[in-house]
C-alpha positions as CSV (number, residue, x, y, z in Angstrom):
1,X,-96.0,28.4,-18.4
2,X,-95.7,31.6,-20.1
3,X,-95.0,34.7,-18.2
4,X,-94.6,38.2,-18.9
5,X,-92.5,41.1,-17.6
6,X,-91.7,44.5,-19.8
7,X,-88.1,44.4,-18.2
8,X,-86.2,41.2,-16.7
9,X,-83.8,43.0,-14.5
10,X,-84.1,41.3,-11.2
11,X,-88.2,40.6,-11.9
12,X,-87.3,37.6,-13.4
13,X,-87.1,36.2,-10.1
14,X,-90.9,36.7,-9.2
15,X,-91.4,34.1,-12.0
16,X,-89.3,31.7,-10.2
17,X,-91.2,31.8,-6.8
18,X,-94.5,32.7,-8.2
19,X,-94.0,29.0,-10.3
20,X,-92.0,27.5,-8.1
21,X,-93.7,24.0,-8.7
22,X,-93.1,24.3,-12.3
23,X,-90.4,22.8,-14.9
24,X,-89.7,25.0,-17.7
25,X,-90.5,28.5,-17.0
26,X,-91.3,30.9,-20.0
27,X,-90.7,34.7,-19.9
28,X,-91.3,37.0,-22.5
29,X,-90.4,39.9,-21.9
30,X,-89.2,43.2,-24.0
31,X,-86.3,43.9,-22.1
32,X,-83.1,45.0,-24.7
33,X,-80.6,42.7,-23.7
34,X,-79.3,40.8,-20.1
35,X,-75.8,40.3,-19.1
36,X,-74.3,36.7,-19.5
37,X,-74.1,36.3,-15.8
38,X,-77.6,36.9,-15.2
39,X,-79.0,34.8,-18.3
40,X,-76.9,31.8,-16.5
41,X,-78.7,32.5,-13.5
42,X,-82.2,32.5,-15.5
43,X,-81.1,29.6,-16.7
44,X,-80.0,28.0,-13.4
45,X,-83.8,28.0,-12.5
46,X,-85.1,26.7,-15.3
47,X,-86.4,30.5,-17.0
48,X,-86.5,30.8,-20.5
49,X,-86.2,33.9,-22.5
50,X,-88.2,34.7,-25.4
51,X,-88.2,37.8,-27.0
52,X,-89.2,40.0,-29.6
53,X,-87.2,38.7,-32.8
54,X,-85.9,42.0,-33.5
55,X,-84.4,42.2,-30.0
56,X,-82.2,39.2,-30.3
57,X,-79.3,41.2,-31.3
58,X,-79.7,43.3,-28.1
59,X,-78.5,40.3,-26.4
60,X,-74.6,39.0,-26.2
61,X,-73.5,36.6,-28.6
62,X,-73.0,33.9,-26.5
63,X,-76.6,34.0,-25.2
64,X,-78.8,34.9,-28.3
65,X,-78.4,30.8,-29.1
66,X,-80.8,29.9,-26.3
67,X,-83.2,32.9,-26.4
68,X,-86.7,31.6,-28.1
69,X,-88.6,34.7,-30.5
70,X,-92.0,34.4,-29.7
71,X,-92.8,32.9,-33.1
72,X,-90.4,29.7,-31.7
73,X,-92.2,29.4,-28.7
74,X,-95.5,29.6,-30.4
75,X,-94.5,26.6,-32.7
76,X,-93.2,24.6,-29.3
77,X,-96.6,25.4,-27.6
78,X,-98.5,24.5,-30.9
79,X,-96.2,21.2,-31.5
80,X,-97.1,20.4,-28.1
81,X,-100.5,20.2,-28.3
82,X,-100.5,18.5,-31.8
């Protein structure tokens, strides 16, 4: 499941209940950055980032590891279906 919100701030959260029944939750989004607490909390329920390559720098150190661009997730959705 692939959502998608221009900022994360607390909208993140709409993914969570909206797709409450599912797994692995996807949000893109264009947002410049989260703080490390609330990445944990994204991914506490199960919400990955992806982003923008060029924004992954936007985002603190310790997170940018676990952010997907959209090019990764493309290749994870295409590998997938292969």
């Amino acid at each position: 499941m692939l959502a998608t919100k221009t900022t994360c701030k607390d909208r993140w959260r709409q993914v969570r209940s909206e797709a409450a029944r599912i797994g692995r939750k996807h949000l893109l989004t264009l947002q410049e950055g989260v703080s490390a607490d609330q990445f944990r909390e994204m991914q506490e329920d199960d919400v990955i980032l992806v982003v923008p390559e060029s924004l992954l720098v936007k985002y603190p150190e310790e997170v940018q590891p676990h952010l997907l661009t959209l090019g990764m997730f493309l290749r994870e959705v295409t590998g997938l279906q292969a």
